[in-house]
C-alpha positions in Angstrom: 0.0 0.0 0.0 1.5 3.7 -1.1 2.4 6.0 1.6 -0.3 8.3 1.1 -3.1 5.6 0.5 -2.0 4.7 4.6 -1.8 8.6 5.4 -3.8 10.7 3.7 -3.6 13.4 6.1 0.2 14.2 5.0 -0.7 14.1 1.5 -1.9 17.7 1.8 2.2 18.5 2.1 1.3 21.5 -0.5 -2.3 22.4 -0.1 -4.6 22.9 -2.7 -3.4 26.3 -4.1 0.4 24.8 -4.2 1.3 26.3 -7.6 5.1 26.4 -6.5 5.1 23.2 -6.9 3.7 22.8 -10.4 6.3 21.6 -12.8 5.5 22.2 -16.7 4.5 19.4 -18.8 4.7 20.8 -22.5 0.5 20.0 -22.4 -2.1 22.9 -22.8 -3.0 24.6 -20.0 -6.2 23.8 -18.4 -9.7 25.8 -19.5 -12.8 26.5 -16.9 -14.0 23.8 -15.0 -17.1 22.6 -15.6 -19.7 23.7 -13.6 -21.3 22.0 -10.4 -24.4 22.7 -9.5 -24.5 23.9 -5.7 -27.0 24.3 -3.4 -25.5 27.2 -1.9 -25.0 29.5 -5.3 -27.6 32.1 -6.2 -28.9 35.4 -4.3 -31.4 32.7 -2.6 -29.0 29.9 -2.4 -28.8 27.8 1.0 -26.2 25.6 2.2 -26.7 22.0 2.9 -25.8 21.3 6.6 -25.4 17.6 6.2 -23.0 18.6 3.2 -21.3 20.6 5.6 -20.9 18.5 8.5 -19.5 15.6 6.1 -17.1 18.4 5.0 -15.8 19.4 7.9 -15.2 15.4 9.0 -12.8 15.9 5.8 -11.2 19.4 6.5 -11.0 17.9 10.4 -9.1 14.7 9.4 -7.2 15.0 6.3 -6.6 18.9 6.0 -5.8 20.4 9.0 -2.6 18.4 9.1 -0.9 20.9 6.8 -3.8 23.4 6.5 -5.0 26.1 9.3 -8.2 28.3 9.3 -7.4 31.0 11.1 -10.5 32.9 10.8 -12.6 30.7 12.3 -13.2 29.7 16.0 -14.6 26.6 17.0 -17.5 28.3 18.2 -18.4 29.1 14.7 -19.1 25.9 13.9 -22.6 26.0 15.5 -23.2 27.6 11.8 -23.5 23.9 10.3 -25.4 22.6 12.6 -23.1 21.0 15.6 -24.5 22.0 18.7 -22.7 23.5 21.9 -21.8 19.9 23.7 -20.7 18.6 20.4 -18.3 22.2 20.1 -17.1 21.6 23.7 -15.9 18.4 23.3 -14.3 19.0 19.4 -12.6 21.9 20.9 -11.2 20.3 24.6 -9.9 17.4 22.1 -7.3 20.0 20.4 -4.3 20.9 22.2 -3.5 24.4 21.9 -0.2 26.6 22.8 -0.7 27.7 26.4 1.5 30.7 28.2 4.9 29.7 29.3 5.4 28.3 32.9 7.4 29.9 35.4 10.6 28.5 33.8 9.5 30.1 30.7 8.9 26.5 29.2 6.0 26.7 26.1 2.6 25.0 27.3 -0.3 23.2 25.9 -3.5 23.3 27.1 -7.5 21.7 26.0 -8.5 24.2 23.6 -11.9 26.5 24.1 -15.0 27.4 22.3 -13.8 30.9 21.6 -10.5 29.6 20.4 -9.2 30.1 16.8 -8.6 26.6 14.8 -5.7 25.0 15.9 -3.1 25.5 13.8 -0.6 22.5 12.8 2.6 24.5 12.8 3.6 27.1 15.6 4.7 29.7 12.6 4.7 29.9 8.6 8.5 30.0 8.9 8.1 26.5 10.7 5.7 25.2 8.4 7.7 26.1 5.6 10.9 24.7 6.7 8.8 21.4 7.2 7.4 21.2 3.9 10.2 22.1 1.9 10.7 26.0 1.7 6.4 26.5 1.2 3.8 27.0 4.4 0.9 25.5 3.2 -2.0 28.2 2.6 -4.3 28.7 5.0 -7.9 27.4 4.0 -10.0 30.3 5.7 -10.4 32.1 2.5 -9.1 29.8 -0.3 -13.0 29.0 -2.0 -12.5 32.5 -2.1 -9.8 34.0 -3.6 -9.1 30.8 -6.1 -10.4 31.5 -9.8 -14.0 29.8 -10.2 -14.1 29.1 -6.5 -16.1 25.7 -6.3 -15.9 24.0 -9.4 -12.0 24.5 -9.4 -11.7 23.3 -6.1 -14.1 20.2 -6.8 -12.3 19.4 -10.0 -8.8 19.8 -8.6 -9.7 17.3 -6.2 -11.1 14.9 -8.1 -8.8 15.6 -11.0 -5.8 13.3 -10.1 -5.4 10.5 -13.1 -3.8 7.4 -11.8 -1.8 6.2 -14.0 -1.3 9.9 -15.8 -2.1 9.7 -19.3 0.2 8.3 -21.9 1.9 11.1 -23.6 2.5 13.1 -20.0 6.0 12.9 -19.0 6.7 11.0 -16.1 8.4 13.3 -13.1 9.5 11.3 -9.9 7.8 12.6 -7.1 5.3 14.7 -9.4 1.4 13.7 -9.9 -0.9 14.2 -12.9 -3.9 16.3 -12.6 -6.0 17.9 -15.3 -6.5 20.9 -13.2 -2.9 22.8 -12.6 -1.1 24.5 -14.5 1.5 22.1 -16.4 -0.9 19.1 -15.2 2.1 18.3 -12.7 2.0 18.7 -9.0 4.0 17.3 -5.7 1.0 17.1 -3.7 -0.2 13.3 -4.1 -4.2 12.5 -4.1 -5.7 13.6 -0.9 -8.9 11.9 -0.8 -9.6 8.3 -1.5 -12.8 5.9 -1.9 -13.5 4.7 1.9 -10.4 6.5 3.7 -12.9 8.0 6.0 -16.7 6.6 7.4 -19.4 9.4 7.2 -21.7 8.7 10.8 -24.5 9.6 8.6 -23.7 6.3 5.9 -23.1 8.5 3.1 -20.9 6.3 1.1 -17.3 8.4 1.1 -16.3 8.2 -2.6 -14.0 10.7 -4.1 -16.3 12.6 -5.5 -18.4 12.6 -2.6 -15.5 14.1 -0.2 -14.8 16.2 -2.7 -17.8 17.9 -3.1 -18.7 17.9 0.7 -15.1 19.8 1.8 -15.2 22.0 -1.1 -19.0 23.1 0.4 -17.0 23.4 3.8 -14.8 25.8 2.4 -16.7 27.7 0.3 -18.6 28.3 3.9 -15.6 29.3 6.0 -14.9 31.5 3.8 -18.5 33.0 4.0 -19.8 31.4 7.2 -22.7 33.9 7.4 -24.2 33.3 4.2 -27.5 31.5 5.0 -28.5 34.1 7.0 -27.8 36.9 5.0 -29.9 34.6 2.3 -32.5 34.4 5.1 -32.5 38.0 5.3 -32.7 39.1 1.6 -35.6 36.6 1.0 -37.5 38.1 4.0 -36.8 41.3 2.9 -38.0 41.1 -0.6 -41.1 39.2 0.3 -41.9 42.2 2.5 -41.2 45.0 -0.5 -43.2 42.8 -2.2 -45.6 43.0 0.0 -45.5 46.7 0.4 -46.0 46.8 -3.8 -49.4 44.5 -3.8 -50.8 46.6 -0.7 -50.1 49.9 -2.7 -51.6 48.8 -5.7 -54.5 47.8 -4.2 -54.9 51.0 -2.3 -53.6 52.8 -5.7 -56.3 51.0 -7.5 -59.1 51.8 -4.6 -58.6 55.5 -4.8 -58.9 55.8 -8.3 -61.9 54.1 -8.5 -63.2 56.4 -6.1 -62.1 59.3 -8.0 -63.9 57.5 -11.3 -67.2 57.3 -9.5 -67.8 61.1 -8.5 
């Protein structure tokens, strides 16, 4: 069994944005990914909270290895749907850096609510000298601030082609995927059929993860989304509202005015 078949956690060594490790294939670049459709796109769009629980199983155990959120607290999780016991205990199970003792020794301690994500390295500067000169990106805004958001993210992940095809060259240590520029990357397939159990029995095929943890990130980087959904559909039933009510009354007075 491959290394990162047996650890898929610390086959996110790059990340998913890890372009500087991209190594040019002589093949044409890749064009837009085709579109997903997602529950969560549109002015009225929602996001799917099972989706999102099932994604963060996936951020939880195979990401945030390499990957930190840092704009995130455990607390916001309550936005997909865990509730404050389930919070508690998630965050109490991370160890997080403490204040130094009297000796001026470096601590650990259970990790809060209100806490930030853990992060997997104590600085970028360590991270990057642990993964070979690169800190792995952090993940808070990467749905974000990647061209085509979703759908690249999706097709990234499920875009590894094992073996590559014929006439791409073969690099040692280098992976094929139809999604990065030169088709080459270091970072070896993150996600694969049955690595992880869903508690819900969703069966946890590639495709699957990949569509639940790129709905994950899409929401850390928006978290407040659905409400602001909410809030614009409420909103526009009520100016609708407001329009019938004035038409009738509109309507009323004029016919008033026709009769005299």
């Amino acid at each position: 069994m491959k290394w990162h078949h047996r650890f898929p956690a610390l086959a996110l060594i790059v990340g998913v944005a890890a372009f500087p490790y991209v190594a040019s294939a002589g093949i044409p670049e890749p064009v837009v990914p085709p579109h997903q459709t997602w529950a969560f796109e549109g002015p009225f769009g929602q996001f799917d909270q099972k989706s999102l629980q099932r994604g963060f199983i996936v951020y939880d155990r195979v990401c945030s290895t390499c990957h930190g959120m840092k704009s995130l607290t455990y607390n916001d999780l309550s936005g997909i749907g865990l509730s404050e016991q389930a919070i508690i205990d998630l965050a109490h199970g991370k160890m997080i850096a403490g204040p130094p003792d009297a000796s001026g020794q470096p601590t650990m301690r259970p990790g809060l609510p209100d806490d930030h994500f853990r992060s997997p390295f104590p600085s970028d500067e360590a991270a990057a000298a642990m993964m070979g000169g690169v800190a792995p990106p952090d993940q808070s805004r990467l749905a974000v601030i990647q061209p085509h958001g979703a759908d690249w993210l999706y097709a990234f992940l499920t875009g590894y082609r094992m073996p590559p095809p014929p006439d791409a060259p073969v690099v040692p240590g280098k992976f094929y995927n139809d999604w990065v520029s030169g088709h080459l990357i270091g970072m070896p397939p993150p996600l694969m059929n049955g690595v992880i159990q869903y508690p819900d029995g969703t069966p946890a095929t590639v495709e699957q993860q990949a569509r639940d943890v790129t709905t994950f990130l899409v929401w850390a980087s928006d978290p407040h989304r659905n409400s602001r959904h909410s809030i614009g559909i409420w909103t526009a039933l009520y100016l609708v509202g407001l329009l019938l009510l004035a038409v009738a009354w509109k309507t009323k007075i004029w016919k008033r005015v026709k009769t005299q």
